[in-house]
C-alpha positions in Angstrom: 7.1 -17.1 17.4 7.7 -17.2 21.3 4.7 -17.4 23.6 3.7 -14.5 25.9 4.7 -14.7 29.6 1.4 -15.4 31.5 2.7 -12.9 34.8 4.2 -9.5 32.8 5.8 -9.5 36.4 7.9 -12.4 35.6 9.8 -10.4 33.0 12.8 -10.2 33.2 12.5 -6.4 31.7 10.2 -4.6 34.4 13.1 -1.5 34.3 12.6 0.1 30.8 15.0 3.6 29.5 13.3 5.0 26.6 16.0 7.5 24.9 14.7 10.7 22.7 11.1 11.6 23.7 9.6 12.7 20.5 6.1 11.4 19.1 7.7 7.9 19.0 9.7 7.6 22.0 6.5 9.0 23.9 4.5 6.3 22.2 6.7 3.9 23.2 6.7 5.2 26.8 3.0 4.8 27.1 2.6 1.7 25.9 4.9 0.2 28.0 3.5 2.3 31.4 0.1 0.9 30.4 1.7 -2.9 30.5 2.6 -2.5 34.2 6.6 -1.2 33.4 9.0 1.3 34.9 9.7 3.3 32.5 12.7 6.1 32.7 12.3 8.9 29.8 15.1 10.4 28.9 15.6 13.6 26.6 18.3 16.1 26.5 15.7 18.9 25.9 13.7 19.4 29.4 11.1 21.0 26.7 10.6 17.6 24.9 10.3 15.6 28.2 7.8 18.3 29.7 5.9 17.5 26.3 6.1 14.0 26.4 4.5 14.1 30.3 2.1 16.6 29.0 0.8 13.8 25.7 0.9 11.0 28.5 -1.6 12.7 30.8 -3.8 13.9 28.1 -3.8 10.5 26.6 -4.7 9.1 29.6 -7.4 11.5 30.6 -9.0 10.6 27.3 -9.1 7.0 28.6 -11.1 7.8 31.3 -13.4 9.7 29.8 -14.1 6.8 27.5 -14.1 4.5 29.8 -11.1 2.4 29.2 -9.4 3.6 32.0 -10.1 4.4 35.8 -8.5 7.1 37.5 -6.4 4.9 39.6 -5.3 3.5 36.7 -4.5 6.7 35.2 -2.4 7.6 38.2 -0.9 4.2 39.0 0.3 4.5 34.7 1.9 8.2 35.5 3.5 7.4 38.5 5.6 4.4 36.7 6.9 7.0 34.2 9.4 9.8 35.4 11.5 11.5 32.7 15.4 13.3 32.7 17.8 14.8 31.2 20.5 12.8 32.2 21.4 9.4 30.4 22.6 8.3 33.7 19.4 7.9 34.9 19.2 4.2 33.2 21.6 3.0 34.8 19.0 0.4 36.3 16.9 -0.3 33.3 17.2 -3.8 32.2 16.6 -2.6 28.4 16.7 0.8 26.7 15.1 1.5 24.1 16.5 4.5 21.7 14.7 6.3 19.5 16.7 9.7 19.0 17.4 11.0 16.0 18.0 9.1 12.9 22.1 9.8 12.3 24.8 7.5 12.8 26.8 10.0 15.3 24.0 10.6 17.4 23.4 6.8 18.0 26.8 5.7 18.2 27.2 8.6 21.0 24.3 7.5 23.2 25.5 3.5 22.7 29.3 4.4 23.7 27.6 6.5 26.5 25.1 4.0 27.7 28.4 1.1 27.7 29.8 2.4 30.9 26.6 3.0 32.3 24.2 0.1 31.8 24.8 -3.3 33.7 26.5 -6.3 31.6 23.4 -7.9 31.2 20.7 -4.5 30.3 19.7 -5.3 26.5 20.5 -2.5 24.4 17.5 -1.6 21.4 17.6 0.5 18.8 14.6 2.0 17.2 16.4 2.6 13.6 14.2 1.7 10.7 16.9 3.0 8.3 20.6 2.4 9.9 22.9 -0.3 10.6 21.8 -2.7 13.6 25.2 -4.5 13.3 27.2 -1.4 12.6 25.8 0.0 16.0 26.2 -3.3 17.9 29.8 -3.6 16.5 31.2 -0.3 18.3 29.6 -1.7 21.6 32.1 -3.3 24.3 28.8 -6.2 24.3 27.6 -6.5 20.7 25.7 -9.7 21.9 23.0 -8.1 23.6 22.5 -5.1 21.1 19.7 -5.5 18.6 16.3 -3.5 16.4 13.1 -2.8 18.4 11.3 -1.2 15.5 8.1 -0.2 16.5 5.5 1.7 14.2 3.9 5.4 14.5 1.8 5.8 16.7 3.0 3.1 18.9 -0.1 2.5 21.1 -2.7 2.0 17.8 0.0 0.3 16.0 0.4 -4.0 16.3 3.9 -4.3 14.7 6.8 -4.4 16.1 10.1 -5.7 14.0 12.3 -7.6 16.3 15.9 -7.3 14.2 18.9 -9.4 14.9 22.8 -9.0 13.8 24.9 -11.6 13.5 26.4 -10.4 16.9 23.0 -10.8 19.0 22.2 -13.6 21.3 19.9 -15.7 21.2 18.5 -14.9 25.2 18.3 -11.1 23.9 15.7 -11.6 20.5 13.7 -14.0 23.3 13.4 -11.5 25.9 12.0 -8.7 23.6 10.3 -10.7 21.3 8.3 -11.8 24.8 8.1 -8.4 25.7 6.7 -7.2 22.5 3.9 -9.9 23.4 3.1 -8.9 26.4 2.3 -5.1 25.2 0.2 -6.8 23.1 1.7 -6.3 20.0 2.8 -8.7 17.0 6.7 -9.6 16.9 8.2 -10.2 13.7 11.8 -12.0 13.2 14.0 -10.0 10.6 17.6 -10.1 9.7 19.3 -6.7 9.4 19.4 -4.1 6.5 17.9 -1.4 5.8 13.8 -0.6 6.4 13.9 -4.3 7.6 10.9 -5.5 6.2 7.5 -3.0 6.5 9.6 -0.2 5.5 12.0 -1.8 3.2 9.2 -2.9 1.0 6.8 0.4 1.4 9.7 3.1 0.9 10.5 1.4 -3.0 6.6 1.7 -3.6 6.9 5.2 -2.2 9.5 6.5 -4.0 8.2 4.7 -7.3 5.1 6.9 -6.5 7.1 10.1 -6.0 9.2 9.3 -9.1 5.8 9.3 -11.0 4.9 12.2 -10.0 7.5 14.4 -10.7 7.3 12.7 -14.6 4.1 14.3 -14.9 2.7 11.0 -15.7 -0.6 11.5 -13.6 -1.4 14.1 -10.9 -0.9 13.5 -7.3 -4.9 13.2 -6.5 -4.7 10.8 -9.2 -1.9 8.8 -7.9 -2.9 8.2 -4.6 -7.0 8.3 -5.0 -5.9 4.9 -7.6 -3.9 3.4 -4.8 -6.6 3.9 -2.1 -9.5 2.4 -4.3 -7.1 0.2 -6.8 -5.4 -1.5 -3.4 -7.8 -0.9 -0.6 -4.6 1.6 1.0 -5.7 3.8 4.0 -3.6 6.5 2.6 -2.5 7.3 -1.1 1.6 7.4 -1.7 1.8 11.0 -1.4 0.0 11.8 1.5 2.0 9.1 3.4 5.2 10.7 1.8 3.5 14.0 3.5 3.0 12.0 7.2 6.0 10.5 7.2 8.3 13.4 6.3 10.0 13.9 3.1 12.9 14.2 4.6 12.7 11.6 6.2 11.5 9.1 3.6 14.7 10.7 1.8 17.0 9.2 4.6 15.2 5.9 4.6 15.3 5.6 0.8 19.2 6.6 0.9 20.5 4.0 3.8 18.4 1.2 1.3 20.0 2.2 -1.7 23.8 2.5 -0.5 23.1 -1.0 1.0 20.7 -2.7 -1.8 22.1 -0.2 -5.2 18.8 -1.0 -6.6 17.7 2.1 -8.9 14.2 1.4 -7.4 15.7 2.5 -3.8 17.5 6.0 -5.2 15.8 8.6 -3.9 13.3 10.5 -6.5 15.0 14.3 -7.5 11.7 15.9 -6.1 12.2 14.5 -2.6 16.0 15.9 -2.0 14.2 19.0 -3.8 11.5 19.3 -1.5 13.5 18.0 1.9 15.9 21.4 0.6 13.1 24.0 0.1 11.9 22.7 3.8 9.0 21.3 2.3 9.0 18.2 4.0 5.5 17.1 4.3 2.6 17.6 7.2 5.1 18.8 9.6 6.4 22.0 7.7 2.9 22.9 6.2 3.7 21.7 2.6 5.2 18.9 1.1 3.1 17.4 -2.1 -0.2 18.8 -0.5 -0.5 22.1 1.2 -1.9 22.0 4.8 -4.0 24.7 6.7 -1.4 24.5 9.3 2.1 22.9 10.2 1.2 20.0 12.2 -2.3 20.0 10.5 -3.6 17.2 9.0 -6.0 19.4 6.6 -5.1 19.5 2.9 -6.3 23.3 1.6 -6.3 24.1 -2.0 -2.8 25.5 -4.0 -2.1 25.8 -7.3 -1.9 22.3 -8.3 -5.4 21.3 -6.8 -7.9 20.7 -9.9 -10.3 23.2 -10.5 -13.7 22.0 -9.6 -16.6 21.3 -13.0 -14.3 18.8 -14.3 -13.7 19.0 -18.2 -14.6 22.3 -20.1 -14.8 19.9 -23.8 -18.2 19.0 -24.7 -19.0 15.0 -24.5 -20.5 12.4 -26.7 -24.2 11.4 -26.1 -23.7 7.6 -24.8 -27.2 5.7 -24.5 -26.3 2.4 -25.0 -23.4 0.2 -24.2 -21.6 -3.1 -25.6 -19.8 -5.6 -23.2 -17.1 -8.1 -25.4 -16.2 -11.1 -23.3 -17.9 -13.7 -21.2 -16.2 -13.5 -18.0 -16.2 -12.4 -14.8 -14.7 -8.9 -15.6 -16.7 -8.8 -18.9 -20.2 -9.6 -16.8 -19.3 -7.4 -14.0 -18.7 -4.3 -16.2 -21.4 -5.5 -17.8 -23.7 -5.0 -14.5 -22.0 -1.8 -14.0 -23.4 -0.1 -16.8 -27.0 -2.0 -16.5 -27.1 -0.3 -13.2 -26.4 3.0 -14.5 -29.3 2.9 -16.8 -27.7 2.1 -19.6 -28.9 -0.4 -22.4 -26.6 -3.1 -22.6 -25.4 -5.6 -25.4 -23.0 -8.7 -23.9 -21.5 -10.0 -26.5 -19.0 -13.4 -26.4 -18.0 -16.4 -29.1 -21.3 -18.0 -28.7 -24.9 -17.0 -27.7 -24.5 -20.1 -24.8 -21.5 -18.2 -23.3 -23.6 -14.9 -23.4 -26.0 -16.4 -21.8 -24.0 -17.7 -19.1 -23.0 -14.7 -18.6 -26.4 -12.7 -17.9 -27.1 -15.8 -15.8 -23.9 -14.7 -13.1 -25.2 -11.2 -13.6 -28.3 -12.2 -12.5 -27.0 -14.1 -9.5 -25.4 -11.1 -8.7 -28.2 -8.9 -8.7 -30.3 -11.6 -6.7 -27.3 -12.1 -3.7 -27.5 -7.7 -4.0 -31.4 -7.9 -3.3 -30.6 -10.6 -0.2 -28.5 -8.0 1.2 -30.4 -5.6 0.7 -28.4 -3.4 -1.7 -31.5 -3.0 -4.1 -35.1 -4.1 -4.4 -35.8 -6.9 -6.4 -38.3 -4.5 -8.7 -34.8 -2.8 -9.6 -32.6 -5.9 -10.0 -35.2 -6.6 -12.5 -34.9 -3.7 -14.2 -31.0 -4.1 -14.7 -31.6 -7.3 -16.1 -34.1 -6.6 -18.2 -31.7 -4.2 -19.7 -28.9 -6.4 -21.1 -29.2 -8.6 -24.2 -27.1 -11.3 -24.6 -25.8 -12.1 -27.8 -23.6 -14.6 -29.6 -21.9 -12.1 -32.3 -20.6 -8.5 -32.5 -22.6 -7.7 -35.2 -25.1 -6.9 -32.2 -22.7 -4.1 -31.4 -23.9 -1.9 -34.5 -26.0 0.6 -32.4 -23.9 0.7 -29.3 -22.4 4.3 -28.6 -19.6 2.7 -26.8 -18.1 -0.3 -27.3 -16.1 -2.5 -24.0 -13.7 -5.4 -24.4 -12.7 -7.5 -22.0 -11.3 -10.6 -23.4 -8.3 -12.8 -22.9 -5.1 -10.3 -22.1 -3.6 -11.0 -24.9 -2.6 -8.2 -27.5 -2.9 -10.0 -30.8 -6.8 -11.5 -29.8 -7.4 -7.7 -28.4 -6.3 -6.3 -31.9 -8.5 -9.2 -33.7 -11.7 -8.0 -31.5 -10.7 -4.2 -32.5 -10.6 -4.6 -36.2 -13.7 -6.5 -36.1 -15.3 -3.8 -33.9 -14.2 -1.1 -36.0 -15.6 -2.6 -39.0 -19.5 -3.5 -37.1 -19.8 0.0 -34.7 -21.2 3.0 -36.2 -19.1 6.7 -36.8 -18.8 7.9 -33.9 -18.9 5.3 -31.3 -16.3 4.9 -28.6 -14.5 1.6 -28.6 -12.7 1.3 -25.1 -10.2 -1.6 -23.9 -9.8 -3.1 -20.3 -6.4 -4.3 -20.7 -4.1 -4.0 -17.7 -0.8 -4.0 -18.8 -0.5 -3.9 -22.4 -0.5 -0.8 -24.8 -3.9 0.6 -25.9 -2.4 2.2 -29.1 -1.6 -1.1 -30.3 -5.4 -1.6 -30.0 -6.4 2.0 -31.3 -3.9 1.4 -34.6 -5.5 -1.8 -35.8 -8.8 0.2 -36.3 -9.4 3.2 -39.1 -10.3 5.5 -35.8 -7.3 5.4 -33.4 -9.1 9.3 -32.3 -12.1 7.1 -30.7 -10.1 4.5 -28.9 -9.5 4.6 -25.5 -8.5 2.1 -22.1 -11.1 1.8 -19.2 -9.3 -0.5 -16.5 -12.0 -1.5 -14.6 -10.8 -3.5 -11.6 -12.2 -7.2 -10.2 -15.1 -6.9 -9.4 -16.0 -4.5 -11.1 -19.1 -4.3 -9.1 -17.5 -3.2 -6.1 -14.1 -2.0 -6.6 -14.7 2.0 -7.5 -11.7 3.0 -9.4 -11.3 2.9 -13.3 -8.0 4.1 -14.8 -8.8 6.2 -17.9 -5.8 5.8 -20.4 -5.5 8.3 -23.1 -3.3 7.3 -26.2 -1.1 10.5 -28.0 -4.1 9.5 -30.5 -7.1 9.4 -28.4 -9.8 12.7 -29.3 -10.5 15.1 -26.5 -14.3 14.6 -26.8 -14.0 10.9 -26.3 -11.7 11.3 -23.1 -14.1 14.0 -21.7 -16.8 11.2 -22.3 -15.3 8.8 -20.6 -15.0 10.7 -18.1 -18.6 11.7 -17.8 -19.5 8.1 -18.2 -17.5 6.7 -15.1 -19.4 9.9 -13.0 -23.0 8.2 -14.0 -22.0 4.6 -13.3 -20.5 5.9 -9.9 -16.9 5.4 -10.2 -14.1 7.3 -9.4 -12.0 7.7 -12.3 -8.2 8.7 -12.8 -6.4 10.1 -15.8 -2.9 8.6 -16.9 -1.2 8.2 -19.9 -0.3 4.6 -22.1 2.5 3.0 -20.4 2.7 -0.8 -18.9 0.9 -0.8 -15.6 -0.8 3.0 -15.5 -0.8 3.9 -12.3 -2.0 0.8 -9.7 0.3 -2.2 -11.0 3.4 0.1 -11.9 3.4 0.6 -8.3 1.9 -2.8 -7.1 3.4 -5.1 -8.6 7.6 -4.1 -8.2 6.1 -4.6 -4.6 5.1 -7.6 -5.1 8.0 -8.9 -6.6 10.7 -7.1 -4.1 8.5 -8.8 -1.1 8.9 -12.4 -3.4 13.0 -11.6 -3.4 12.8 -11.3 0.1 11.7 -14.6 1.1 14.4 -15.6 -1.9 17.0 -14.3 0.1 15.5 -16.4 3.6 15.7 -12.6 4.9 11.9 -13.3 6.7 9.3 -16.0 5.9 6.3 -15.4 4.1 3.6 -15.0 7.2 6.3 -12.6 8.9 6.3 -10.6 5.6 2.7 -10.9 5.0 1.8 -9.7 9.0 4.4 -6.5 8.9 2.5 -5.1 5.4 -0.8 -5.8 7.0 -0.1 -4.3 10.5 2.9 -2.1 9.6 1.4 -0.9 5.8 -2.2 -0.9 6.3 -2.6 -3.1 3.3 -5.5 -5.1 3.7 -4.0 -8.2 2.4 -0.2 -9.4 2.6 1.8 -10.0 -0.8 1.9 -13.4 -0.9 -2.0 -13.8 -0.3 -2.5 -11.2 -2.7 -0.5 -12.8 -5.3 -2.1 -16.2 -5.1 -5.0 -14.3 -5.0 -4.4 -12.6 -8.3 -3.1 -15.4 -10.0 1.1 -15.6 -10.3 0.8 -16.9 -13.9 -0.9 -13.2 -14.2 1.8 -12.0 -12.1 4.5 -12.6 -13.9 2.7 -12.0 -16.8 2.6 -8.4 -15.8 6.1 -8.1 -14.7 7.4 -9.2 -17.2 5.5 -6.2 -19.3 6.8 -3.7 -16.8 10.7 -4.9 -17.1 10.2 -4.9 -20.7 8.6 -1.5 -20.8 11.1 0.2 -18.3 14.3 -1.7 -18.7 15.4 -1.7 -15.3 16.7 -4.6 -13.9 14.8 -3.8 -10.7 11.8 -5.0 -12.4 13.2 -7.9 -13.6 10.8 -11.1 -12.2 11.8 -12.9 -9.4 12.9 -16.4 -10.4 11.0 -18.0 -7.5 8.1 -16.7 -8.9 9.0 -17.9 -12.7 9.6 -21.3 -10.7 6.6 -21.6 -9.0 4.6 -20.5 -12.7 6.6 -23.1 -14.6 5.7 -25.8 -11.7 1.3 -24.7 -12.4 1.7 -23.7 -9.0 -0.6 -20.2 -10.3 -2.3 -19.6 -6.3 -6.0 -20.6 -5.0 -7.1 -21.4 -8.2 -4.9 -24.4 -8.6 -4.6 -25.0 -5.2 -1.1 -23.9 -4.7 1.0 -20.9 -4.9 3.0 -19.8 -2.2 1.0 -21.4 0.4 -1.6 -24.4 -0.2 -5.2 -24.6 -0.2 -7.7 -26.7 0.5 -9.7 -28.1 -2.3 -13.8 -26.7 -3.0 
C-alpha cells in the first residue's frame, strides 16, 4: 500500500471534476473540498447541482455547530466547490471522477465526451461498482489512464475506497489515486476488475441468498435479518440493506456479476426483478421488503406481513428444570444460560470429572461477570448453586427439557437421543444444538419425534443473543410455542426456521465465506485487502479470513460441505484451498495456522 503525501499540496491532483451529483457524487465532492481540493461539480440537471450546494452547506453548518469546523473553514470548503451544467467545465481537472448513472451508454457518452476535453495526462475514474472498468477504458482514445474509484455510501463516514485496475491502466495512474485516497483519509484497496470488485462482489451473493430465502418462505424477513444482526454482529439485516441500497439497484449489481461469473449464487432472486417492476424498490420508493412511513424515510411502519404482537396463541409446556449433555464450552455456556434464568440445571457429560470441569469454567465465568460488574457475587452464587454436575444421563430423569451439545457428529447425536428418550420422562422436550446437520435425524431415533426440536445456540452462548428455533415437519406445536417461551425468560432473541443445512445464519455465512476464499484462489486481492473492504465496506465486524480461522476451517469445511450436499449447487461446492489448508492441520488459531499465522500461548 502506497504511503500518504505528507503536503496534500504536493499532489499532483489539486483540480478534481466530479460528474453526476447525486447522494454519492455530493459525498464525494465534500470529502475532497474538506481535504484542501478544487473541486468542479458537474450535473446536467441545475436541480441536482442546486441540491448538492444545498447538502454541502448544511453539512457544513452542522460541523460548526459541533465544533469540528470553524466558520472560515466552512467558507474556505464552499468556496473550493462551484458546480455546472456543462462537462466542459473540467477541462482543467487533473482527475474526474464519474459517478452518473449506472448504464453502459450513459458512461461511455460522458468518457467519449470527456476525451476531447480533458488534457492527455487528466486521469479518468469511474465510480461503477457493477460495470466493466476495462470495457470503459477500452473505447477511450487513452485507456492507460482510465481506471475504478469506488468509494462507499455515504462517502465522508465511509473508510473504503476500491482502487480497480484494467489491464490497460498505468502504473503512475493506480499511484496517484491510491495516494489521493490516503490523503482524504480513507483506506485504498488494490482490486483487479469484475464485477462488485471485492466489498460488493462478495456482499451482493450473500444478499441475494437472503432475498432468495425469503421469497421460499423459509423464515420471515424479521427473522432473517434479526439472525444476521445477532448471529454475525451485522449493523443491518439482508433485507433492510436490500431496502437502503435499492432493489433495483442490487438487481443491476447482481446481473453485471452473474453475466460475468454465471454462478447461480449471482442470478438475481425472482422477487427482486418483481419488486424493481412494481416500483418497489426499497427506502427510496416507500416500500421494498419493509414498508416506510415515508419515501426517503428510514422508519419501518407496520403492513401486512409485520407479526402480530403476543407472540404464539398455543398454550406452552411448564419447564422448571433443565438438562445440559456435553462438557464443552457450548455445553457449559448454555449451561450458564439457563442457571441465570432461574432454572435448575443438570450438566451431564461421559464422566462426573468432565462434569465437573465443566461447572468449574462456569464458575469462572460467573466470577470474571462479578469483576465486571455484570452481577453481584451473592447472585453468581446463586447460579451456581443451581447446576448439578453429573457423570450419567440417568440424572436427566426429572428434567422438563433436555439440551445436547456434543460432538457435531450425527451418528453420536442419534446415540445421545435414543439414550435420552429411554431416561427422560413423558412429556419432556429433548432439544439439539446442532448447526448444520438434520434435527429429524435426531427426532426419528427417539419413540417421540413430536417433542424433538433444534436450539442453535451460538458461541458463547453467554453473550451472543440469538438462538435459531428449528422445527421438524414432526415437531408438536406446544413444544415449539415452548421453546419459544423459554428463549423469552433466558433473554434471547429467538428466530423460527425450518430443518434444512445451515438454518438461517451459516446458509448465508458461510457461501460467503467460501466465495471470499475463491477470491484470493484466483490472486483477484490478497487476504488483508479482502478482509479491510468487508470490515470498512460491509460493516462486518471481522474479515472472512479472521473469521474463519476464528471458527475453525476443519469446521468450515465441515459445514460446507453439508450445505453443497444439501443444495446441490455447484456454487457451494468448497473451495479447494480451503480443503488444502484442512488436509495440511492448518484448522486457524487453534493450531496456530490457518490463513494467516499465530503466535503461540
Amino acid at each position: 500500500m502506497a504511503t500518504p503525501l505528507s503536503d496534500p499540496s504536493q499532489s499532483p491532483l489539486q483540480t478534481i471534476a466530479v460528474v453526476g451529483l447525486g447522494t454519492m457524487g455530493t459525498g464525494i465532492a465534500e470529502v475532497l473540498a474538506k481535504a484542501g481540493r478544487t473541486v468542479v461539480g458537474i450535473d446536467i440537471s441545475e436541480t441536482q447541482a442546486a441540491k448538492c450546494v444545498a447538502a454541502l452547506e448544511a453539512s457544513t453548518a452542522r460541523g460548526v455547530e459541533r465544533g469540528r469546523l470553524t466558520e472560515q473553514e466552512r467558507a474556505e470548503i464552499l468556496g473550493r466547490v462551484r458546480t455546472s451544467a456543462d462537462l466542459r467545465t473540467a477541462a482543467d481537472a487533473d482527475l474526474v471522477i464519474e459517478v452518473a448513472p449506472e448504464s453502459y451508454e450513459i458512461k461511455h457518452q460522458i468518457f467519449r465526451e470527456l476525451d476531447g476535453i480533458v488534457r492527455p495526462e487528466t486521469i479518468l475514474a469511474t465510480g461503477t461498482n457493477a460495470l466493466s472498468v476495462t470495457r470503459l477504458a477500452a473505447d477511450s482514445s487513452r485507456p492507460e489512464r482510465v481506471l475504478g474509484l469506488h468509494f462507499f455510501n455515504p462517502a465522508p463516514a465511509m473508510k473504503l475506497v476500491e482502487v480497480v485496475s484494467s489491464v490497460l491502466t498505468a502504473p503512475a495512474a493506480v499511484t496517484a489515486v491510491t495516494d489521493l485516497a490516503l490523503d482524504l483519509g480513507k483506506e485504498p484497496v488494490a482490486v483487479g476488475d469484475r464485477p462488485g470488485f471485492v466489498a460488493d462482489g462478495l456482499l451482493f451473493g450473500y444478499l441475494n441468498q437472503a432475498a432468495a430465502m425469503y421469497e421460499a418462505k423459509y423464515a420471515s424477513r424479521e427473522d432473517i435479518d434479526a439472525a444476521m444482526r445477532l448471529g454475525c454482529g451485522l449493523p443491518m439485516g439482508p433485507l433492510a440493506l436490500l431496502d437502503l441500497i435499492g432493489v433495483d439497484t442490487a438487481r443491476t449489481v447482481l446481473e453485471a456479476m452473474y453475466t460475468s461469473s454465471r454462478d447461480r449464487l449471482h442470478a438475481p432472486a425472482p422477487i427482486l426483478k418483481q419488486l424493481s417492476e412494481a416500483g418497489l424498490t426499497g427506502r427510496k420508493a416507500g416500500r421494498g421488503f419493509y414498508t416506510y412511513e415515508a419515501p426517503g424515510s428510514p422508519v419501518v411502519v407496520r403492513d401486512a406481513l409485520t407479526p402480530l404482537d403476543g407472540g404464539d396463541l398455543v398454550a406452552g409446556r411448564e419447564i422448571r428444570s433443565v438438562g445440559v449433555a456435553g462438557s464443552g464450552t457450548m455445553a457449559s455456556g448454555i449451561a450458564e444460560v439457563f442457571a441465570k434464568g432461574g432454572y435448575e440445571v443438570v450438566i451431564a457429560a461421559r464422566s462426573a470429572e468432565k462434569a465437573q470441569n465443566a461447572k468449574a469454567r462456569i464458575g469462572k465465568s460467573l466470577a470474571r461477570s462479578v469483576d465486571k460488574g455484570r452481577m453481584t457475587a451473592e447472585a453468581a452464587a446463586e447460579t451456581l448453586d443451581r447446576i448439578t454436575a453429573t457423570g450419567t444421563y440417568d440424572d436427566f430423569a426429572g428434567v422438563d427439557l433436555a439440551v445436547e451439545a456434543v460432538a457435531e457428529d450425527l451418528e453420536v447425536k442419534r446415540q445421545l437421543f435414543a439414550a435420552l428418550d429411554k431416561v427422560c420422562k413423558p412429556g419432556a422436550i429433548l432439544a439439539t444444538t446442532t448447526s448444520s446437520l438434520p434435527v429429524v435425524a435426531c427426532a426419528r431415533a427417539t419413540s417421540r419425534p413430536q417433542d424433538v426440536i433444534g436450539m442453535h445456540f451460538f458461541n458463547p452462548a453467554p453473550a451472543m443473543k440469538l438462538v435459531e428455533v428449528v422445527r421438524t415437519v414432526l415437531t408438536a406445536d406446544d413444544v415449539h410455542a415452548t421453546v419459544r417461551e423459554v428463549c423469552g425468560r433466558i433473554r434471547k432473541h429467538a428466530v423460527d426456521c425450518g430443518d434444512r443445512a445451515g438454518f438461517i445464519v451459516n446458509a448465508l455465512l458461510f457461501p460467503y465465506l467460501n466465495n471470499a476464499i475463491k477470491m484470493v484462489e484466483e490472486h483477484y486481492a490478497s487476504l488483508d485487502d479482502i478482509d479491510v473492504a468487508m470490515k470498512l465496506g460491509g460493516g462486518y465486524p471481522m474479515g472472512p479470513f479472521e473469521l474463519l480461522d476464528v471458527v475453525g476451517l476443519d469446521v468450515s469445511l465441515a459445514i460446507e460441505k453439508v450445505l453443497h450436499r444439501e443444495f446441490r449447487d455447484p456454487g457451494l461446492a468448497p473451495a479447494p484451498l480451503l480443503e488444502h489448508l484442512v488436509a495440511a492441520g492448518c484448522l486457524g488459531r487453534k493450531t496456530g495456522r490457518g490463513f494467516r499465522e499465530y503466535a503461540k500461548r
